[in-house]
Backbone as JSON Lines, residues from 0, in Angstrom:
{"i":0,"aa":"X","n":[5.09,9.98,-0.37],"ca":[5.83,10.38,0.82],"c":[4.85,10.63,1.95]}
{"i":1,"aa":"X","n":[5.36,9.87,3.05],"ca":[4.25,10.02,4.23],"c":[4.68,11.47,5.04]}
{"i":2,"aa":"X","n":[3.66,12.61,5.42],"ca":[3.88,13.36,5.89],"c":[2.95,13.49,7.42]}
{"i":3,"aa":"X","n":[4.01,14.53,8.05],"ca":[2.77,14.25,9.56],"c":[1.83,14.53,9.78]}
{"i":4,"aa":"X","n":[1.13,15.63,8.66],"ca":[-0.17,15.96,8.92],"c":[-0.97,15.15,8.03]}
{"i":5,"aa":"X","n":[-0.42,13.59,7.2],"ca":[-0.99,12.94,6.7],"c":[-1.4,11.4,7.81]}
{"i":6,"aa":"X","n":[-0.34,11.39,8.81],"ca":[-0.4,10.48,9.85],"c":[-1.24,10.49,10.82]}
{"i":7,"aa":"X","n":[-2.36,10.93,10.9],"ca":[-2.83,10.87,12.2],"c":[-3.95,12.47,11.65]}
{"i":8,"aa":"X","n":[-4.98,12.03,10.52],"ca":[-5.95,13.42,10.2],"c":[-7.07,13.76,10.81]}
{"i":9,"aa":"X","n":[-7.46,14.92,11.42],"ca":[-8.79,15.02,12.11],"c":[-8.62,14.21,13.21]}
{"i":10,"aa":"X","n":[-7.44,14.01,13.89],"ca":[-7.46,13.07,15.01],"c":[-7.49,14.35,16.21]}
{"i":11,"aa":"X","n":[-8.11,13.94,17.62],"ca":[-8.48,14.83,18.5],"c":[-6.73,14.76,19.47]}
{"i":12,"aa":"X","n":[-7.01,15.48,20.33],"ca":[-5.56,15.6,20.95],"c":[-6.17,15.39,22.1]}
{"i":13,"aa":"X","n":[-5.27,14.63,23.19],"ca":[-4.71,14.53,24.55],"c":[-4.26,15.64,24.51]}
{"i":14,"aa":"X","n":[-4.35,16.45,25.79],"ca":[-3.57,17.27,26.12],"c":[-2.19,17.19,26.8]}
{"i":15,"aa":"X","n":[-1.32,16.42,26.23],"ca":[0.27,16.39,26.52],"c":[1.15,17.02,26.47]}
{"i":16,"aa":"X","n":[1.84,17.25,27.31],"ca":[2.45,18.49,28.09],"c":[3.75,17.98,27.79]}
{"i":17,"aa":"X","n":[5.17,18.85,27.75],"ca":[6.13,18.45,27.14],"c":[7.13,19.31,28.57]}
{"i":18,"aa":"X","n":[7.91,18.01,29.71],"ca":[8.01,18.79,30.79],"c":[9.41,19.92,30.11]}
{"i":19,"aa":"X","n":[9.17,20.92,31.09],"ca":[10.66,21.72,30.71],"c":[10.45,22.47,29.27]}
{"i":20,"aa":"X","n":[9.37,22.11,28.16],"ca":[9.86,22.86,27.29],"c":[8.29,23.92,26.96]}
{"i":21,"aa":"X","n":[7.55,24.02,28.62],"ca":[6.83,25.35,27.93],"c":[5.62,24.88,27.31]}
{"i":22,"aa":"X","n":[4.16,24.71,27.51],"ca":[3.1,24.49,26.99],"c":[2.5,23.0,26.83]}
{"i":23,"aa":"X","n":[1.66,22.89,26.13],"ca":[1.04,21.46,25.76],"c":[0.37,21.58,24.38]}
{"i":24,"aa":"X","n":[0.79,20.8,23.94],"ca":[-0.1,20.16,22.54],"c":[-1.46,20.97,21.83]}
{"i":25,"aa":"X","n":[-2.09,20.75,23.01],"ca":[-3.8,21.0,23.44],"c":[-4.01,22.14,24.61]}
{"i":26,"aa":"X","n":[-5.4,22.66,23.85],"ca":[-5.87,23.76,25.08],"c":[-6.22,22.93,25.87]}
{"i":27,"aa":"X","n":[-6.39,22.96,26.94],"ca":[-7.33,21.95,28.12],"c":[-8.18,22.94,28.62]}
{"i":28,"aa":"X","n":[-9.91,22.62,28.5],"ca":[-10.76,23.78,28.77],"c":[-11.69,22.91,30.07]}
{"i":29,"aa":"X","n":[-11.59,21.41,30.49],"ca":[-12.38,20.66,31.38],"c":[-11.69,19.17,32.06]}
{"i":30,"aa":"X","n":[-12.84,19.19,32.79],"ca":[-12.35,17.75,33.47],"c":[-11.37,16.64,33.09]}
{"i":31,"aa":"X","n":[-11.77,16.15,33.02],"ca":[-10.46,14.3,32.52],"c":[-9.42,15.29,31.82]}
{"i":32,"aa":"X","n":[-9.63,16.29,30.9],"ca":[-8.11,16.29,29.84],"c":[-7.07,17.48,31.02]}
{"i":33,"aa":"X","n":[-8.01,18.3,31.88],"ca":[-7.39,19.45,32.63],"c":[-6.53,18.54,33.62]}
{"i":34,"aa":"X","n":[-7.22,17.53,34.24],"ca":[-6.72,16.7,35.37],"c":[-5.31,15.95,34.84]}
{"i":35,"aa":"X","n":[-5.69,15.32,33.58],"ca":[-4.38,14.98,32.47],"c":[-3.38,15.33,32.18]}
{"i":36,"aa":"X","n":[-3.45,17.33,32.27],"ca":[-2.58,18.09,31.66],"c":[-2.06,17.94,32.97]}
{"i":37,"aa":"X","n":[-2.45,18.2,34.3],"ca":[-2.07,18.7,35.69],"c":[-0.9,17.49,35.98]}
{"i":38,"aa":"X","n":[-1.28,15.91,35.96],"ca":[-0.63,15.15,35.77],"c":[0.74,14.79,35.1]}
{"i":39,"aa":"X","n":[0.48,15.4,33.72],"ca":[1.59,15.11,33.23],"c":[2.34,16.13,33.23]}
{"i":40,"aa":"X","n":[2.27,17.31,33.85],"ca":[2.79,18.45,34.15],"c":[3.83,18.39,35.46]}
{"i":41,"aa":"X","n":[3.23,17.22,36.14],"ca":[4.23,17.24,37.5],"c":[4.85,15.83,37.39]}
{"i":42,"aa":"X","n":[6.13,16.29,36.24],"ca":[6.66,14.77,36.27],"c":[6.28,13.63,35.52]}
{"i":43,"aa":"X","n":[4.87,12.99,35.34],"ca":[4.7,11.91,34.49],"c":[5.62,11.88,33.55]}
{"i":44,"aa":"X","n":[5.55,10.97,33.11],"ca":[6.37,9.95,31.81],"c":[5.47,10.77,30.87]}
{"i":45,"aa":"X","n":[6.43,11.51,29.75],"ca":[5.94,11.59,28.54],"c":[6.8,11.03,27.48]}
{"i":46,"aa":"X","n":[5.83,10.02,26.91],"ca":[6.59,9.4,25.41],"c":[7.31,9.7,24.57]}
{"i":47,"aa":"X","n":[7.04,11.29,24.47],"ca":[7.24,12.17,23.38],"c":[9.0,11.93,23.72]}
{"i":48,"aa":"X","n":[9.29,12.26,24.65],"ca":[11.11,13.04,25.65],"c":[11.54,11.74,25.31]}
{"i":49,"aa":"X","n":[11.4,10.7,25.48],"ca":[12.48,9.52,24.89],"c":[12.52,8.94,23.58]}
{"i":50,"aa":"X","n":[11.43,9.33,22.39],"ca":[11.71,9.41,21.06],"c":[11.99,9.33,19.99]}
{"i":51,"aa":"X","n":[11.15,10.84,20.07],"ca":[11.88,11.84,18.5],"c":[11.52,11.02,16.9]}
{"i":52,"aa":"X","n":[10.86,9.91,17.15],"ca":[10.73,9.23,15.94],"c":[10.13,10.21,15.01]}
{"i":53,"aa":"X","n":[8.9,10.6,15.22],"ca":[8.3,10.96,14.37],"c":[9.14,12.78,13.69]}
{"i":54,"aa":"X","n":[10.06,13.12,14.22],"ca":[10.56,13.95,14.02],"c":[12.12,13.8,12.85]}
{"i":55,"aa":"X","n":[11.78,12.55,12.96],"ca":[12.88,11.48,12.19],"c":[12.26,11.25,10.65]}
{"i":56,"aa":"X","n":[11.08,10.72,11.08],"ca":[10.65,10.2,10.01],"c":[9.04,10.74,8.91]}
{"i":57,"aa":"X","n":[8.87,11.79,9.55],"ca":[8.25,12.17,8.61],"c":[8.28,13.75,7.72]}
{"i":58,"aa":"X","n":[8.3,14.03,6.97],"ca":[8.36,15.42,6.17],"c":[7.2,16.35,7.15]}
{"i":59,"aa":"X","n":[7.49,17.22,7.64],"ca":[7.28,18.32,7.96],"c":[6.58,19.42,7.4]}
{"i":60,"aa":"X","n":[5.58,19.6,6.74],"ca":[5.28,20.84,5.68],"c":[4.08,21.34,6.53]}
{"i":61,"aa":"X","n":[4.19,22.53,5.9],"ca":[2.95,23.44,6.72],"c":[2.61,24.87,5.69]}
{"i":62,"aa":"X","n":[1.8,25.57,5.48],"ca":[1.5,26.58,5.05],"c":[2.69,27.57,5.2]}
{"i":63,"aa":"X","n":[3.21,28.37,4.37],"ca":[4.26,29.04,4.58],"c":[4.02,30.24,4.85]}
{"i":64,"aa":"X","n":[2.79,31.21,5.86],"ca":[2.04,31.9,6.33],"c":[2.3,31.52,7.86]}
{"i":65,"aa":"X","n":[2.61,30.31,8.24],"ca":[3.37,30.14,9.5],"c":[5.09,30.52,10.0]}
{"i":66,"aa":"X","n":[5.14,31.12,8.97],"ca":[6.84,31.04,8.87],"c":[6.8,32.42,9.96]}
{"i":67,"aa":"X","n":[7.73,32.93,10.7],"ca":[7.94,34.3,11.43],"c":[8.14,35.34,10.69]}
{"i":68,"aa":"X","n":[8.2,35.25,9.34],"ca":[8.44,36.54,8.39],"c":[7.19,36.55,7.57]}
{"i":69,"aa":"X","n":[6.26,36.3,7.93],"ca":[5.18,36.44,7.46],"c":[4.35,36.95,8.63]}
{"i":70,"aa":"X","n":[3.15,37.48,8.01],"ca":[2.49,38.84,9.41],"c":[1.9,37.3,10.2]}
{"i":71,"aa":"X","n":[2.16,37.67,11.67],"ca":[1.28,36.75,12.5],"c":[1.82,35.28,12.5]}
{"i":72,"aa":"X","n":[2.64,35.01,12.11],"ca":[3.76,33.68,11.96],"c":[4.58,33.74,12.85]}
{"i":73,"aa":"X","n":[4.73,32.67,13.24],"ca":[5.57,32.1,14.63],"c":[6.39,31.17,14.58]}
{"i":74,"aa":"X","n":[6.75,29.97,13.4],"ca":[8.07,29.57,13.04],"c":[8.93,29.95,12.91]}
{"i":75,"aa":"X","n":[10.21,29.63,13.11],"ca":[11.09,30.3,12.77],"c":[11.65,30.66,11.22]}
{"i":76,"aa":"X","n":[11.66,31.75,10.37],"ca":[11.61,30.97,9.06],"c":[13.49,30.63,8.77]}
{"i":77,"aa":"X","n":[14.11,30.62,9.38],"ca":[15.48,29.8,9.42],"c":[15.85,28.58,9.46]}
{"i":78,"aa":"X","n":[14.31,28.46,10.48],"ca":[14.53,26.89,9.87],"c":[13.49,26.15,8.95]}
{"i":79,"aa":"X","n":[13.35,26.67,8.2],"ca":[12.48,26.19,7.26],"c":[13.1,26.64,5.74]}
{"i":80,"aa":"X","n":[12.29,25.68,5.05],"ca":[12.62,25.55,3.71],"c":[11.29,25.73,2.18]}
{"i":81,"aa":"X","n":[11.37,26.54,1.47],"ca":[10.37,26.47,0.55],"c":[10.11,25.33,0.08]}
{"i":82,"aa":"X","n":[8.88,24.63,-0.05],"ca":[8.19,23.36,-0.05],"c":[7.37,23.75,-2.22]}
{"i":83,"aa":"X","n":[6.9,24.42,-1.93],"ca":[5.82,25.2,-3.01],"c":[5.79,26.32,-3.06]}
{"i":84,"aa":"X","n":[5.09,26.69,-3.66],"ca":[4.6,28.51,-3.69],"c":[3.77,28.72,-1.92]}
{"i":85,"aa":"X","n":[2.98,27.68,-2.03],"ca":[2.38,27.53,-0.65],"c":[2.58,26.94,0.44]}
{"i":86,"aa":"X","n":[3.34,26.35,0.37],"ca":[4.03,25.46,1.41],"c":[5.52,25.62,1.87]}
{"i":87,"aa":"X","n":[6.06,25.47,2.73],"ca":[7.39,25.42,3.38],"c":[7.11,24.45,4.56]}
{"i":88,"aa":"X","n":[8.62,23.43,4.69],"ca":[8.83,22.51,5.21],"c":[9.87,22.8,6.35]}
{"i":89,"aa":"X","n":[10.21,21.6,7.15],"ca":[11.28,22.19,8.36],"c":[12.2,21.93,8.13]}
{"i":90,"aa":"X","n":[13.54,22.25,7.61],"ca":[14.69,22.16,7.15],"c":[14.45,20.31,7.72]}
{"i":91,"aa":"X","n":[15.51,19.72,6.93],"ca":[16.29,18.54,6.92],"c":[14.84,17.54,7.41]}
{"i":92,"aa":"X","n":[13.8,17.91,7.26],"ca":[12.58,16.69,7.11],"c":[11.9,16.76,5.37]}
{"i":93,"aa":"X","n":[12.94,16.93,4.69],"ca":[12.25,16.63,3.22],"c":[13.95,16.02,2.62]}
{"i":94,"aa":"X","n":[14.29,15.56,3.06],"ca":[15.29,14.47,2.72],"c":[15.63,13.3,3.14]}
{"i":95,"aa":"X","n":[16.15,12.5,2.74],"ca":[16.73,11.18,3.35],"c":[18.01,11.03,3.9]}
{"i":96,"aa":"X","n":[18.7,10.46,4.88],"ca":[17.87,10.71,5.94],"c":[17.43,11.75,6.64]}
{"i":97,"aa":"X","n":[16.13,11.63,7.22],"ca":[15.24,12.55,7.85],"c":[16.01,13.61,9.47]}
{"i":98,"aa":"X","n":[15.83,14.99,9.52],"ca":[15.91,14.85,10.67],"c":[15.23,16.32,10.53]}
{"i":99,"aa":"X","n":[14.24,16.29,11.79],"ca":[13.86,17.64,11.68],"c":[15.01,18.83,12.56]}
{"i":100,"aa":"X","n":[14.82,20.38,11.94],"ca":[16.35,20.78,12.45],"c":[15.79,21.59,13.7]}
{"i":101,"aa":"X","n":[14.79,21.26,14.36],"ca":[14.28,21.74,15.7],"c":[14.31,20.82,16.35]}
{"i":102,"aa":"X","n":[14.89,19.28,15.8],"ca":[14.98,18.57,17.36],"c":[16.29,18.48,17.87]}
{"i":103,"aa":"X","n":[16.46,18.47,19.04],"ca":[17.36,18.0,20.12],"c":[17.61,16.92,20.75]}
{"i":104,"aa":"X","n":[18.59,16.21,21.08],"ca":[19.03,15.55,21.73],"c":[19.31,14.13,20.73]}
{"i":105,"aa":"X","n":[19.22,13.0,21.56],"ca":[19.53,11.88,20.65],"c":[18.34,10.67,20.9]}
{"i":106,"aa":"X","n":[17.53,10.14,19.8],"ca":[16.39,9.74,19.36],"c":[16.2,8.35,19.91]}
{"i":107,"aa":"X","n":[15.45,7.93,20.41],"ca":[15.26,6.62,21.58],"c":[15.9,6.65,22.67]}
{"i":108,"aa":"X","n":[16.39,8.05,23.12],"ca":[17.49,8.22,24.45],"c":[16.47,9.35,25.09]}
{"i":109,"aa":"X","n":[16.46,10.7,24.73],"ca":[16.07,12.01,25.04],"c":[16.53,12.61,24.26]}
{"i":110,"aa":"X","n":[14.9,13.4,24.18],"ca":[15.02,14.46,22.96],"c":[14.28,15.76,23.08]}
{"i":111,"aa":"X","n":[14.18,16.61,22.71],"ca":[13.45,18.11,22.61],"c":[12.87,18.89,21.74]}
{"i":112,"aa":"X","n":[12.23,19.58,21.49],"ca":[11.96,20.17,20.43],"c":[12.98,21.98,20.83]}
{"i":113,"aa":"X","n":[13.34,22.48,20.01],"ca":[14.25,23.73,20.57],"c":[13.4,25.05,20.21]}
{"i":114,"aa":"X","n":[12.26,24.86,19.41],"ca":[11.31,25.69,19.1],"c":[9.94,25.29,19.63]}
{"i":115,"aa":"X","n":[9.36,24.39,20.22],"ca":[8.25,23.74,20.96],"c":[7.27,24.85,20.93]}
{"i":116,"aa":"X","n":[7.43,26.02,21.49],"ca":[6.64,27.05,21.75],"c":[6.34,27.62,20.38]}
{"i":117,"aa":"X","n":[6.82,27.19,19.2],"ca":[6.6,28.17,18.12],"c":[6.56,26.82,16.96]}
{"i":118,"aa":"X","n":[6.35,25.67,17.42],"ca":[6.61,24.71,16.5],"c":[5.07,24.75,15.58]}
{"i":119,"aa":"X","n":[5.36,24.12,14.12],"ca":[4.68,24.43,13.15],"c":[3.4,23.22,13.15]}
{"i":120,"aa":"X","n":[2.14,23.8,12.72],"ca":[0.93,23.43,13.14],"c":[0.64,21.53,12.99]}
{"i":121,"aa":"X","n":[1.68,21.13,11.66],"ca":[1.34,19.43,11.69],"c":[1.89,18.86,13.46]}
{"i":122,"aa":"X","n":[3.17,19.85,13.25],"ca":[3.74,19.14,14.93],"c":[2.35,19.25,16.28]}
{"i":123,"aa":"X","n":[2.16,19.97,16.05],"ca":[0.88,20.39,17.31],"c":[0.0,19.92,17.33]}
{"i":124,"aa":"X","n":[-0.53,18.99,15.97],"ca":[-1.61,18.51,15.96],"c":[-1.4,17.32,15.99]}
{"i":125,"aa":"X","n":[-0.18,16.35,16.24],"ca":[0.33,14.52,15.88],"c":[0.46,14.55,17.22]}
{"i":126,"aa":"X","n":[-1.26,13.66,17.62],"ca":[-1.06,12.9,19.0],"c":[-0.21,12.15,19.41]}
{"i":127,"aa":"X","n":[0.12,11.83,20.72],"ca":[0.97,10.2,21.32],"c":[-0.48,9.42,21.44]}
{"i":128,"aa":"X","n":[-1.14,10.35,21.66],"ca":[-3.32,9.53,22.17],"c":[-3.81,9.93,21.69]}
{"i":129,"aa":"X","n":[-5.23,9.7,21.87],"ca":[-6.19,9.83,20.6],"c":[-7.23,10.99,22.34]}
{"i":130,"aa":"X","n":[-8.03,11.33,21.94],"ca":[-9.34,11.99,22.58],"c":[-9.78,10.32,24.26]}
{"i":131,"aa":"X","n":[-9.57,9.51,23.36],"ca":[-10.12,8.5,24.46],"c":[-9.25,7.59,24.98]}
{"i":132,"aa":"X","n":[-8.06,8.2,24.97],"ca":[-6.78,7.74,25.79],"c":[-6.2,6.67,25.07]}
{"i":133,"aa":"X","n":[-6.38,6.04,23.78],"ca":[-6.13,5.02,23.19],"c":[-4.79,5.36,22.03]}
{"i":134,"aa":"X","n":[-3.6,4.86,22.22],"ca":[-2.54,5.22,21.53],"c":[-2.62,5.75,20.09]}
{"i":135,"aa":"X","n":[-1.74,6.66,19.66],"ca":[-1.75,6.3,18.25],"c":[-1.17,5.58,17.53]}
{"i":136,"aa":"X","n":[-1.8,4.44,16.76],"ca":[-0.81,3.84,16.08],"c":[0.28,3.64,15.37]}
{"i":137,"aa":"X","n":[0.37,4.76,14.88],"ca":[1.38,5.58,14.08],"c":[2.82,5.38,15.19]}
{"i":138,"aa":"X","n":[2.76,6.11,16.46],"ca":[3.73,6.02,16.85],"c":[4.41,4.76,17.27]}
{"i":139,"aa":"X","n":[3.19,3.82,17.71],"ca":[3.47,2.51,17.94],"c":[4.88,2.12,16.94]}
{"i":140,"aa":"X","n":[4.22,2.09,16.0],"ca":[4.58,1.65,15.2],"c":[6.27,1.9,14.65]}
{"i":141,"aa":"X","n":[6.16,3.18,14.92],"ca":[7.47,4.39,14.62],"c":[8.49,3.83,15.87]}
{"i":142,"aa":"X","n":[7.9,3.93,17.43],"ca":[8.46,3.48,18.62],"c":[9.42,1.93,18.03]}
{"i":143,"aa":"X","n":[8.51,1.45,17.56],"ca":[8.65,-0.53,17.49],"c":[10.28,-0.42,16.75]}
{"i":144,"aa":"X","n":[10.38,0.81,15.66],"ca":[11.22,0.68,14.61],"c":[12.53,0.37,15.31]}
{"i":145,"aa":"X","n":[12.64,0.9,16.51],"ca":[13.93,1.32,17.56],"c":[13.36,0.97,18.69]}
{"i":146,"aa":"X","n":[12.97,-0.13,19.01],"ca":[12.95,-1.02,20.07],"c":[12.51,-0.55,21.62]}
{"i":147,"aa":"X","n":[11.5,0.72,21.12],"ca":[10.73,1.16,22.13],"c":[9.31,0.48,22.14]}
{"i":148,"aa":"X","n":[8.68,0.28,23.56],"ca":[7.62,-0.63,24.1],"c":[6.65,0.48,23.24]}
{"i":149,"aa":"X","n":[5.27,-0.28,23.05],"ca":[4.06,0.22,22.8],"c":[3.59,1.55,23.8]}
{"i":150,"aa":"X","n":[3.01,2.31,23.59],"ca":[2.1,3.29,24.3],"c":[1.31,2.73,25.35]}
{"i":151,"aa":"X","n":[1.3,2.96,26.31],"ca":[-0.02,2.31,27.07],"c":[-1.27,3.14,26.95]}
{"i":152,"aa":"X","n":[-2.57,2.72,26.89],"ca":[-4.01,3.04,27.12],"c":[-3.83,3.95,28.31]}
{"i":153,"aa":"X","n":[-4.18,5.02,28.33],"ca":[-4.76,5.99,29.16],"c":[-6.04,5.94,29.84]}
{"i":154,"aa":"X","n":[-6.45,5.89,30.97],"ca":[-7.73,5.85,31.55],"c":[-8.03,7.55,31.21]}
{"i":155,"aa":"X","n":[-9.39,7.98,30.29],"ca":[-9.75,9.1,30.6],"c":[-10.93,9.31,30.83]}
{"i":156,"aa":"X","n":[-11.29,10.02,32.17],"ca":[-12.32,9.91,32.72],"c":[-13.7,11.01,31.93]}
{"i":157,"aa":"X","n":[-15.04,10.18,32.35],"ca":[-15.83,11.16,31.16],"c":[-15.77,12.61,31.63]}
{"i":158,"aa":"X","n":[-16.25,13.63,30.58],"ca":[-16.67,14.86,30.89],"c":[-17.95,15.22,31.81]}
{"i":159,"aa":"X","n":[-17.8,15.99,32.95],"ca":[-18.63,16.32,33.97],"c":[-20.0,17.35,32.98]}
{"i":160,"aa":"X","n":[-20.93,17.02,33.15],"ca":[-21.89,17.65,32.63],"c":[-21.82,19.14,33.02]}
């Protein structure tokens, strides 16, 4: 079973900003990724809002120390589901068919996350880009399933010494 923190490991983050729902992906601490965040903060096209694939299609699991009933946990644990002794998953992404129960809206149209601000650590870490503006394949791929265009290449400019 492909899971999301198996899709895309040790991969660096773009800092992509999700308009309307509150934060970004990524800290942004400098040049090219701050200018990035500023960008896609006022309006740009984000991939993520027309969608939702990967929220479709992959199992969801995370340490169950993220759940909100655990000290210092910020999921919701309502919507989640015991995975293991150590693990818990996001309701309705460990079945067929898939749907995670924090997304919103309708999937290749517009979509949301309804917990974004508290969403669980595989979600936060599954780029749309890689560190050097270059898509992830994964979504390509996920996009293609439902007749959404490829990612485009990001110009990101180097880091200022």
């Amino acid at each position: 079973m492909e899971t999301l923190e198996s899709a895309a490991p040790g991969s660096g983050l773009v800092a992509w900003c999700r308009r309307g729902q509150g934060g970004c992906a990524a800290s942004v601490a400098s040049g090219a990724f701050r200018q990035l965040a500023r960008a896609v903060t006022m309006d740009a096209f984000n991939p993520c809002l027309d969608c939702g694939m990967c929220c479709i299609h992959f199992r969801v699991s995370f340490y169950w120390g993220e759940g909100d009933d655990a000290p210092g946990g910020f999921v919701p644990a309502g919507m989640t589901e015991p995975l293991t002794p150590h693990l818990r998953c996001m309701k309705g992404s460990n079945q067929v068919p898939r749907r995670c129960s924090a997304l919103g809206g309708e999937v290749g149209k517009q979509v949301f996350c309804t917990i974004y601000e508290n969403r669980p650590t595989p979600c936060r870490e599954f780029p749309s880009h890689f560190d050097d503006g270059t898509p992830n394949p994964k979504c390509d791929e996920l996009r293609a399933t439902i007749g959404l265009p490829p990612l485009p290449h990001l110009s990101v400019m180097p880091h200022a010494a």
